[in-house]
Gaussian input, Z-matrix of N, CA and C with variables (Angstrom, degrees):
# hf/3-21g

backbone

0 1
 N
 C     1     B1
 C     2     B2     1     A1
 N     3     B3     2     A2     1     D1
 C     4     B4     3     A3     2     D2
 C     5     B5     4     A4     3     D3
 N     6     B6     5     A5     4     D4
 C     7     B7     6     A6     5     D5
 C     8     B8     7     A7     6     D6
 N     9     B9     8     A8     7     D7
 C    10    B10     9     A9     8     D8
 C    11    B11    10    A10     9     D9
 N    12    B12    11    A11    10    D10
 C    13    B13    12    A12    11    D11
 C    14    B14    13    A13    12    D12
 N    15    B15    14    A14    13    D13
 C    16    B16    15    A15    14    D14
 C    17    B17    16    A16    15    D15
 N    18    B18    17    A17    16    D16
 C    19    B19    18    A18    17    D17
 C    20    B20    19    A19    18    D18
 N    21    B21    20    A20    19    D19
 C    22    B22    21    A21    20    D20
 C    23    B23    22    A22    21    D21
 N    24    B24    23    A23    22    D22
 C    25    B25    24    A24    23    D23
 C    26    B26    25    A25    24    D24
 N    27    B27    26    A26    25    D25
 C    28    B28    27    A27    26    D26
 C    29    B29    28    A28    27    D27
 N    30    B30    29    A29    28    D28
 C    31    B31    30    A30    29    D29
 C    32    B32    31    A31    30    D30
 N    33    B33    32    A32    31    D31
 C    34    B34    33    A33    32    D32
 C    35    B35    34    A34    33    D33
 N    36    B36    35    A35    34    D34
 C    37    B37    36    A36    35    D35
 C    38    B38    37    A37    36    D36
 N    39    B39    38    A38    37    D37
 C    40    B40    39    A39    38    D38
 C    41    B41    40    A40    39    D39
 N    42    B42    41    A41    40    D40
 C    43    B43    42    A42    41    D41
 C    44    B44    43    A43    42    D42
 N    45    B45    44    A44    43    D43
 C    46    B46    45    A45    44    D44
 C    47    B47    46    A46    45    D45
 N    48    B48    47    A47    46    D46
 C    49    B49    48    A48    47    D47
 C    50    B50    49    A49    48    D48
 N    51    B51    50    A50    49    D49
 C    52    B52    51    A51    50    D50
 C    53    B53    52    A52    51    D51
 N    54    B54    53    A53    52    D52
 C    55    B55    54    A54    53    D53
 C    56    B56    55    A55    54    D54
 N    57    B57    56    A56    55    D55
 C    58    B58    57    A57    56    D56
 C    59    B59    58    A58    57    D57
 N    60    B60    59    A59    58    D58
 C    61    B61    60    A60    59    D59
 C    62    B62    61    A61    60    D60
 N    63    B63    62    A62    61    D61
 C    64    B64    63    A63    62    D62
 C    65    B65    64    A64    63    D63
 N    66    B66    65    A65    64    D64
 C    67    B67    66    A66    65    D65
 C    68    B68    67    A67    66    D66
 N    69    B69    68    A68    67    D67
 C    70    B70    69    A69    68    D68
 C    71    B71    70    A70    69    D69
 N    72    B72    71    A71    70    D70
 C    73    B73    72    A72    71    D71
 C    74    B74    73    A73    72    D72
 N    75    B75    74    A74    73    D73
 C    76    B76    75    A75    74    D74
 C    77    B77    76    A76    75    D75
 N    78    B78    77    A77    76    D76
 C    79    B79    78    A78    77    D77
 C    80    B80    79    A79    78    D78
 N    81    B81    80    A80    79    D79
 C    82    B82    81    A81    80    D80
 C    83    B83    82    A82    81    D81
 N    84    B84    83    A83    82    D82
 C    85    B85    84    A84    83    D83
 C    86    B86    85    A85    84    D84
 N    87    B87    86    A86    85    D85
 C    88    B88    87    A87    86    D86
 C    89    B89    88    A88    87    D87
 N    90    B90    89    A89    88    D88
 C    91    B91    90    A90    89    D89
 C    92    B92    91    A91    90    D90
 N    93    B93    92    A92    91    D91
 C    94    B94    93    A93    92    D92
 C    95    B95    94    A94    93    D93
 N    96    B96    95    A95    94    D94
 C    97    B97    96    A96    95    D95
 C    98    B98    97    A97    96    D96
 N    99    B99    98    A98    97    D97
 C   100   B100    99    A99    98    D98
 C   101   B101   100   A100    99    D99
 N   102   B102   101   A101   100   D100
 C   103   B103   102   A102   101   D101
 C   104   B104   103   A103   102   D102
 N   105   B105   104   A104   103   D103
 C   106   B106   105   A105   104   D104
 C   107   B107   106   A106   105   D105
 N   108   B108   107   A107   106   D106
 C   109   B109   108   A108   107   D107
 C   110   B110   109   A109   108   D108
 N   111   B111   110   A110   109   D109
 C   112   B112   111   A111   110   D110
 C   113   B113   112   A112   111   D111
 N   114   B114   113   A113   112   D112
 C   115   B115   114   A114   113   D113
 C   116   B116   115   A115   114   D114
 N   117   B117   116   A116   115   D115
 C   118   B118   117   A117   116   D116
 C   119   B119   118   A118   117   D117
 N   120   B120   119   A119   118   D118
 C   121   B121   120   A120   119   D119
 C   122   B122   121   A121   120   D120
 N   123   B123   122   A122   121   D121
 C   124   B124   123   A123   122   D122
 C   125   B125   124   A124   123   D123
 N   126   B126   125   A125   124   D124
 C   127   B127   126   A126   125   D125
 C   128   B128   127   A127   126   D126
 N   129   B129   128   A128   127   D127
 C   130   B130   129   A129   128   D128
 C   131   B131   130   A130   129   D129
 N   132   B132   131   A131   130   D130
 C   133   B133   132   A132   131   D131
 C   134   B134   133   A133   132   D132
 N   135   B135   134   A134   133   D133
 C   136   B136   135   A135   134   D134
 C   137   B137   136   A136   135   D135
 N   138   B138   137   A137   136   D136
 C   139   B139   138   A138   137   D137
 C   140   B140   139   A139   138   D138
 N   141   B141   140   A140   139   D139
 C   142   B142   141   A141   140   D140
 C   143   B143   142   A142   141   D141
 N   144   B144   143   A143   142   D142
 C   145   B145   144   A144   143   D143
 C   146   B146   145   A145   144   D144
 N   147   B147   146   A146   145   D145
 C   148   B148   147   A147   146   D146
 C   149   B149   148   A148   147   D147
 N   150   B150   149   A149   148   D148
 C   151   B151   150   A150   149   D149
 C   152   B152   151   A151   150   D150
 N   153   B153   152   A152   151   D151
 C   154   B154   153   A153   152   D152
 C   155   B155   154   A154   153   D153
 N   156   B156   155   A155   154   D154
 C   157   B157   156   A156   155   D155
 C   158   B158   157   A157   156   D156
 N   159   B159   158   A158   157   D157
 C   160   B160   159   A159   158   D158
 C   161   B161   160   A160   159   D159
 N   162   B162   161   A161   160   D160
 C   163   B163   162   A162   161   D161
 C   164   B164   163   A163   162   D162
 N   165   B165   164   A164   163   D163
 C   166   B166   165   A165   164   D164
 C   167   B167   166   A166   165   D165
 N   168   B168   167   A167   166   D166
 C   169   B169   168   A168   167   D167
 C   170   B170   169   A169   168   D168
 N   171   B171   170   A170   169   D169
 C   172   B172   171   A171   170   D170
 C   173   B173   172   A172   171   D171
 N   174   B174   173   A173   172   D172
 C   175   B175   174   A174   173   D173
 C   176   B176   175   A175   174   D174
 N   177   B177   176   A176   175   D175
 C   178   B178   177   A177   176   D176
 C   179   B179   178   A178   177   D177
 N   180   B180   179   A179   178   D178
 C   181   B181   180   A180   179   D179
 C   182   B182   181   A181   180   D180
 N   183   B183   182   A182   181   D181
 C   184   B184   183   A183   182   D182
 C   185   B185   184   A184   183   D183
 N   186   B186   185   A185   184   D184
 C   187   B187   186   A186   185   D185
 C   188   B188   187   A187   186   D186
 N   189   B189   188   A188   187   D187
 C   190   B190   189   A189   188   D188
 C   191   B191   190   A190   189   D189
 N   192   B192   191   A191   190   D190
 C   193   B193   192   A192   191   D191
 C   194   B194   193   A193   192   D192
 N   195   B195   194   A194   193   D193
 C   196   B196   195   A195   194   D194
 C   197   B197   196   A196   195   D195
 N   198   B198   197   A197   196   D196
 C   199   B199   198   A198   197   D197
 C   200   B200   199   A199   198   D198
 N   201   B201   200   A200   199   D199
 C   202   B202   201   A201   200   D200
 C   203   B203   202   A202   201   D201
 N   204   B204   203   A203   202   D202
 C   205   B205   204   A204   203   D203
 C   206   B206   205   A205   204   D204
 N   207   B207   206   A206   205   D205
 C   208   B208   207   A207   206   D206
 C   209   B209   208   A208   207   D207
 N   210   B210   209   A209   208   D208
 C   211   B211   210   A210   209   D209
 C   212   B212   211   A211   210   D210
 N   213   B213   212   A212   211   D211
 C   214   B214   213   A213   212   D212
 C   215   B215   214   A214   213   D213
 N   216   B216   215   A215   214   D214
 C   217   B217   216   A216   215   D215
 C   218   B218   217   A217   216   D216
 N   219   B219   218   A218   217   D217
 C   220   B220   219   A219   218   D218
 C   221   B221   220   A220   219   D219
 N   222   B222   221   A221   220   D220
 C   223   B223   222   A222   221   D221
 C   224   B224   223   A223   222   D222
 N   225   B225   224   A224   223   D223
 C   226   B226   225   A225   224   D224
 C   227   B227   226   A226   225   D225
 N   228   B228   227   A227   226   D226
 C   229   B229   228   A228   227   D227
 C   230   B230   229   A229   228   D228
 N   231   B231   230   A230   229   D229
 C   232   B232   231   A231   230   D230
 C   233   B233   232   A232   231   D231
 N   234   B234   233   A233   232   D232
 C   235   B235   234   A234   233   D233
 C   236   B236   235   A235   234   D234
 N   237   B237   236   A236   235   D235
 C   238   B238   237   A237   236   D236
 C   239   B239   238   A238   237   D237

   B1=1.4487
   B2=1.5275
   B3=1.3283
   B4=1.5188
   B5=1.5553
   B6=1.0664
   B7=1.5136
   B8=2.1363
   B9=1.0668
   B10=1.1462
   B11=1.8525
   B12=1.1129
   B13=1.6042
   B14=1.6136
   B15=1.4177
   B16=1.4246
   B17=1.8278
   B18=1.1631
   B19=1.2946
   B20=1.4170
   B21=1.7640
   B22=1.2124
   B23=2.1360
   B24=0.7010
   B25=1.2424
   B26=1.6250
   B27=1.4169
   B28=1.5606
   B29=1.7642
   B30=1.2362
   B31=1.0619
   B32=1.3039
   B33=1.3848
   B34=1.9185
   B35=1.6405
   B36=1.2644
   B37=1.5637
   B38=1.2274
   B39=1.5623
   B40=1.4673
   B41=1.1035
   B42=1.6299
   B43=1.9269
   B44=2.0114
   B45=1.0079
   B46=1.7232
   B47=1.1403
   B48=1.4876
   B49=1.1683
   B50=1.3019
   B51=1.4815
   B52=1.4981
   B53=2.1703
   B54=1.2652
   B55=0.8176
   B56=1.6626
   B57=1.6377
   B58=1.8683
   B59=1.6682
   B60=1.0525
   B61=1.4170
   B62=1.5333
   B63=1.4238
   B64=1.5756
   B65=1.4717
   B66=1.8322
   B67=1.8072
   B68=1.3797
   B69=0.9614
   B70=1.9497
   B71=1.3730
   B72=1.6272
   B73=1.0947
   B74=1.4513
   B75=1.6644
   B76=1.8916
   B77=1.6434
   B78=1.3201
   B79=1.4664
   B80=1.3845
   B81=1.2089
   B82=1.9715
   B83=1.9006
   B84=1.1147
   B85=1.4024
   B86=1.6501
   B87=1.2747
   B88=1.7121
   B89=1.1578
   B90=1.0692
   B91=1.9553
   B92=1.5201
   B93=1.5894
   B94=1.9371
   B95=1.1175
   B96=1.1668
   B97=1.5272
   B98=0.9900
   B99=1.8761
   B100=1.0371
   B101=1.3812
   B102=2.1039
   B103=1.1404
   B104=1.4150
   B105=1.2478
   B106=1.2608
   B107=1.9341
   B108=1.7580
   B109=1.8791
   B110=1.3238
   B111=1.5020
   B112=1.5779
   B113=2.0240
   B114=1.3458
   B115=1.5096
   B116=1.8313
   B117=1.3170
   B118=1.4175
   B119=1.3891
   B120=1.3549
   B121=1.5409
   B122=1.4001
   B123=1.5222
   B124=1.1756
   B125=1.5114
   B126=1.5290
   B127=1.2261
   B128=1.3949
   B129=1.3114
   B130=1.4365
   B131=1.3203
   B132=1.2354
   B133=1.1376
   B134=1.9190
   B135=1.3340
   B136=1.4179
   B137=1.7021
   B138=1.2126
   B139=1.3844
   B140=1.9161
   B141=1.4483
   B142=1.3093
   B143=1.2210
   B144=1.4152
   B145=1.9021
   B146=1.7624
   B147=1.4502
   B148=1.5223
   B149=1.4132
   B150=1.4656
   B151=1.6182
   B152=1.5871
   B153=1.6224
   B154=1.4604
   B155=1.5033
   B156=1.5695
   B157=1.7734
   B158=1.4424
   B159=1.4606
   B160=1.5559
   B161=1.6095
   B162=1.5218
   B163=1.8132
   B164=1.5693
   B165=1.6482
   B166=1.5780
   B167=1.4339
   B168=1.5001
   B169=1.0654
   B170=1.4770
   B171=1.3956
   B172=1.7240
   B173=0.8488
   B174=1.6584
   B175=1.8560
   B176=1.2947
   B177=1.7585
   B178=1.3260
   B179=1.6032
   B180=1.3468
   B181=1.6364
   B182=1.2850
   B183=1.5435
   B184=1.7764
   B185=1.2061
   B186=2.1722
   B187=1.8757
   B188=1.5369
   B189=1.4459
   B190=1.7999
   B191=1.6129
   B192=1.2392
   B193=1.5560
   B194=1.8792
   B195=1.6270
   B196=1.3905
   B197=2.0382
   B198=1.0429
   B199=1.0340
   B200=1.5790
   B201=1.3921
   B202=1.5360
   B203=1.5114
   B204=1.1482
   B205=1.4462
   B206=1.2048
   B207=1.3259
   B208=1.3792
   B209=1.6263
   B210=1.3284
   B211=1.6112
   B212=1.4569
   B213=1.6650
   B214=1.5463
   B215=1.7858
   B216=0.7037
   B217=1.8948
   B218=1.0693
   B219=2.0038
   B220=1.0325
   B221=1.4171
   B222=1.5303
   B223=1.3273
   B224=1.8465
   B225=1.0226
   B226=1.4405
   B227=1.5838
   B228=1.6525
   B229=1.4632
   B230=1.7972
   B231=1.1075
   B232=1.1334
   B233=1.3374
   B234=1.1526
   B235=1.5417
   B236=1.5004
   B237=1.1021
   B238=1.1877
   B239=1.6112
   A1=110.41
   A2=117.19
   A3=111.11
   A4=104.12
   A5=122.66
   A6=118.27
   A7=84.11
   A8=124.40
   A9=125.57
   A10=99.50
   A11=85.95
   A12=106.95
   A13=123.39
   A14=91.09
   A15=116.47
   A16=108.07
   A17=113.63
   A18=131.31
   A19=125.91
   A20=118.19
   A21=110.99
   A22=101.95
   A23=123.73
   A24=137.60
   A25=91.17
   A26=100.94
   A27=95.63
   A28=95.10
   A29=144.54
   A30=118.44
   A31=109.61
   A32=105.87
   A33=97.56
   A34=121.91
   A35=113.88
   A36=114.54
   A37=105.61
   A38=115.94
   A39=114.75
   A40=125.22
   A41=118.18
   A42=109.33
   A43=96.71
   A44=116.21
   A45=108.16
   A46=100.27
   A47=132.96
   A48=134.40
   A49=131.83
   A50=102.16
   A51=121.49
   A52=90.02
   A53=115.19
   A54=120.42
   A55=120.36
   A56=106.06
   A57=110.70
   A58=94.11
   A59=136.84
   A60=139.39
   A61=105.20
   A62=132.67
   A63=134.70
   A64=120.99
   A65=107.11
   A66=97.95
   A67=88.18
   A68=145.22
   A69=119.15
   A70=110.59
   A71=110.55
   A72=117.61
   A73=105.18
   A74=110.65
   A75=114.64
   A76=88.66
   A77=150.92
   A78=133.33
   A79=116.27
   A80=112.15
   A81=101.04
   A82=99.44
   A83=116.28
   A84=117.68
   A85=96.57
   A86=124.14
   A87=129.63
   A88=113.96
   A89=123.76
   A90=139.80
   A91=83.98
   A92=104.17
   A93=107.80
   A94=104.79
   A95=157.91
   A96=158.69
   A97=104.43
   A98=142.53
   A99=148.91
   A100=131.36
   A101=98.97
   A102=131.36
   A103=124.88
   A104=124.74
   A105=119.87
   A106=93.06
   A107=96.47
   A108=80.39
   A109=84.83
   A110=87.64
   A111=124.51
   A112=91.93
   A113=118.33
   A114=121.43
   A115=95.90
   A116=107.21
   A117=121.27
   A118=103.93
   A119=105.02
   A120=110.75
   A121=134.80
   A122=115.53
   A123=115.29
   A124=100.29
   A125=110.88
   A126=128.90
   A127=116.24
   A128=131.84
   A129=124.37
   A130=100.59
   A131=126.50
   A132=130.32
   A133=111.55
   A134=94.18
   A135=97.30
   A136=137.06
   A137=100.59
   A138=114.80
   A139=82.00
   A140=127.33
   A141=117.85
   A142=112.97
   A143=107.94
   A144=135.12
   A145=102.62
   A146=91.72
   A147=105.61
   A148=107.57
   A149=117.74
   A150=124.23
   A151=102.04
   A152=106.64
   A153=85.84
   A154=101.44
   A155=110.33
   A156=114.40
   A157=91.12
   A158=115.84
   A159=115.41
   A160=104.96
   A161=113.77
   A162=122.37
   A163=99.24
   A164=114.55
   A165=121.55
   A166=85.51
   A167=126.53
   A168=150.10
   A169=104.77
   A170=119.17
   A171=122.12
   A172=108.02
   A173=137.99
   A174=131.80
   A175=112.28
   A176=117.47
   A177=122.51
   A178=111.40
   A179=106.61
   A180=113.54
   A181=99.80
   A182=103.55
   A183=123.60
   A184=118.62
   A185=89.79
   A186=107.82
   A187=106.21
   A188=112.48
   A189=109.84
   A190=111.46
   A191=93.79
   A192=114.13
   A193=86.20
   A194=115.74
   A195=122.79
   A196=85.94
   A197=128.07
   A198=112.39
   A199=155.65
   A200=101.39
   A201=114.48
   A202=129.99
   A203=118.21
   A204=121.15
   A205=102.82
   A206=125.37
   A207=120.98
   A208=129.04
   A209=80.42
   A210=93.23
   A211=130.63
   A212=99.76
   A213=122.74
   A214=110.33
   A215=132.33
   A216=139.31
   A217=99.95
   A218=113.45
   A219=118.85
   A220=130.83
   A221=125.14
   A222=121.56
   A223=95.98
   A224=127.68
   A225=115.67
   A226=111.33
   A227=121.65
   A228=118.90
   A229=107.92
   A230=125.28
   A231=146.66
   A232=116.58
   A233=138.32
   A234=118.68
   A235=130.11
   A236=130.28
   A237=137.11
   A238=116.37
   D1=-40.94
   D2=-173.77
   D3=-76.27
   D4=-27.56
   D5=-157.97
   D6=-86.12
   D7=-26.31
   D8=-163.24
   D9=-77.94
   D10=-34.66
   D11=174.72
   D12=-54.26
   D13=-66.22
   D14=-173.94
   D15=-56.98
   D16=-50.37
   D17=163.57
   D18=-49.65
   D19=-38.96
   D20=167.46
   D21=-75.11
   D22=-21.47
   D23=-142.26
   D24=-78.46
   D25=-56.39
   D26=-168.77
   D27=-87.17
   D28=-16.80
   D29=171.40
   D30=-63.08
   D31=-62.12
   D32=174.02
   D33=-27.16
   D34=-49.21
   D35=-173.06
   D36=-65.40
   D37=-59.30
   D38=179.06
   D39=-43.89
   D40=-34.47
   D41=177.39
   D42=-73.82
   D43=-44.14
   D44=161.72
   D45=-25.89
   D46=-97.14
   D47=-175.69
   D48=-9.54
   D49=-56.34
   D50=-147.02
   D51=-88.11
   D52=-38.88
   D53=-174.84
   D54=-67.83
   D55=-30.77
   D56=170.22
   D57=-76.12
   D58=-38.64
   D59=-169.91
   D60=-78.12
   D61=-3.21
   D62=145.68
   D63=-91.90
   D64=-28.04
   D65=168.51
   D66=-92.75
   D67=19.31
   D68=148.54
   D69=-73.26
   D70=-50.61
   D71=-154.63
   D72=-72.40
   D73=-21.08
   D74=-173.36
   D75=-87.75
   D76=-38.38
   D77=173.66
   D78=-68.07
   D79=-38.14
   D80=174.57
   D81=-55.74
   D82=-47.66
   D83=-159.03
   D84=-62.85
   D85=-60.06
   D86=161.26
   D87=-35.96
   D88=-35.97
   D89=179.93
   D90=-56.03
   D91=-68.57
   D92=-156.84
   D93=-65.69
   D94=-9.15
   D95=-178.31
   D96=-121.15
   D97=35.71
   D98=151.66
   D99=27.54
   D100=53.72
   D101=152.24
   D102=-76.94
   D103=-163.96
   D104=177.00
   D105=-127.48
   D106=149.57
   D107=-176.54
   D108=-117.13
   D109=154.21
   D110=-151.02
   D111=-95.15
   D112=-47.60
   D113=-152.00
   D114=-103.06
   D115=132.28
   D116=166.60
   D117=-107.52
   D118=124.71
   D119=174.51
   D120=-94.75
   D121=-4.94
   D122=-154.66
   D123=-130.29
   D124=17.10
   D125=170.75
   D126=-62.10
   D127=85.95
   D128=166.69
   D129=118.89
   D130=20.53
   D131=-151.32
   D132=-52.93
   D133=-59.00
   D134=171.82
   D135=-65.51
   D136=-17.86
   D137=-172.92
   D138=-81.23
   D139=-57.38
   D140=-158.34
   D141=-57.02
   D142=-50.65
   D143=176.68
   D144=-25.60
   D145=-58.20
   D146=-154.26
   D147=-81.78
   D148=-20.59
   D149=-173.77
   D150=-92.34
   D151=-5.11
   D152=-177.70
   D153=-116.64
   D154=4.65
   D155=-176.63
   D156=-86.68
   D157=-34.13
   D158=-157.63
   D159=-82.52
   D160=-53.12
   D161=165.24
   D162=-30.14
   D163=-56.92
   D164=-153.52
   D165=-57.82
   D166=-83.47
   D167=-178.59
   D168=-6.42
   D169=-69.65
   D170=-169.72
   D171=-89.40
   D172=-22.55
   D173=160.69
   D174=-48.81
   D175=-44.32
   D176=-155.59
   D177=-99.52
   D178=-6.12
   D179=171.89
   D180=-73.49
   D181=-60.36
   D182=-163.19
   D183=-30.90
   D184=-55.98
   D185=-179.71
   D186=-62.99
   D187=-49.55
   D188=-173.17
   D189=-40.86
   D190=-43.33
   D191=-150.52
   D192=-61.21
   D193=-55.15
   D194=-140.97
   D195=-88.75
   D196=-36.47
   D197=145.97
   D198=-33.90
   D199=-58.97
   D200=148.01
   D201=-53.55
   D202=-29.66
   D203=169.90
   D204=-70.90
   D205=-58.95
   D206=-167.02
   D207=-52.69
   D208=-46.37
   D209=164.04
   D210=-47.09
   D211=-55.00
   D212=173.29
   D213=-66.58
   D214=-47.75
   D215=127.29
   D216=7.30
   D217=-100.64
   D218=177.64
   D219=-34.97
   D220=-48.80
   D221=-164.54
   D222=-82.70
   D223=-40.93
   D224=175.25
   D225=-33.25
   D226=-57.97
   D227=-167.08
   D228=-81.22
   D229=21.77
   D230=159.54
   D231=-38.99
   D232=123.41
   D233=153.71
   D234=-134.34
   D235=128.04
   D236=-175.95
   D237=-16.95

């Protein structure tokens, strides 16, 4: 469960990531064509980081977890 966890956890954060690191890259480009940019990315930074390590975290235990049972379920009524 934790490793199932941990794994959803940082994918979740990383699309966080990946997503302020595309509105940077769309305001420098607005910067060069001497617009004004509309999107701040780094607003909340920690509150987002952490709500989406922590969501990742307990979505991805939950699923491991409800997975693994099932399985273990399954292989119990098993028979030779």
């Amino acid at each position: 469960m934790f490793a199932g966890g941990l794994a959803e956890a940082v994918e979740e954060t990383s699309e966080e990531v990946l997503a302020d690191f595309s509105k940077v890259l769309y305001n420098g480009l607005e910067q060069l064509q001497g617009k004004s940019s509309r999107m701040t990315p780094f607003e909340n930074m920690f509150d987002r980081y952490s709500m989406s390590f922590l969501g990742g975290f307990l979505g991805g235990g939950i699923s491991s977890a409800a997975f693994d049972f099932s399985d273990i379920r399954r292989n119990i009524n098993m028979t030779s």
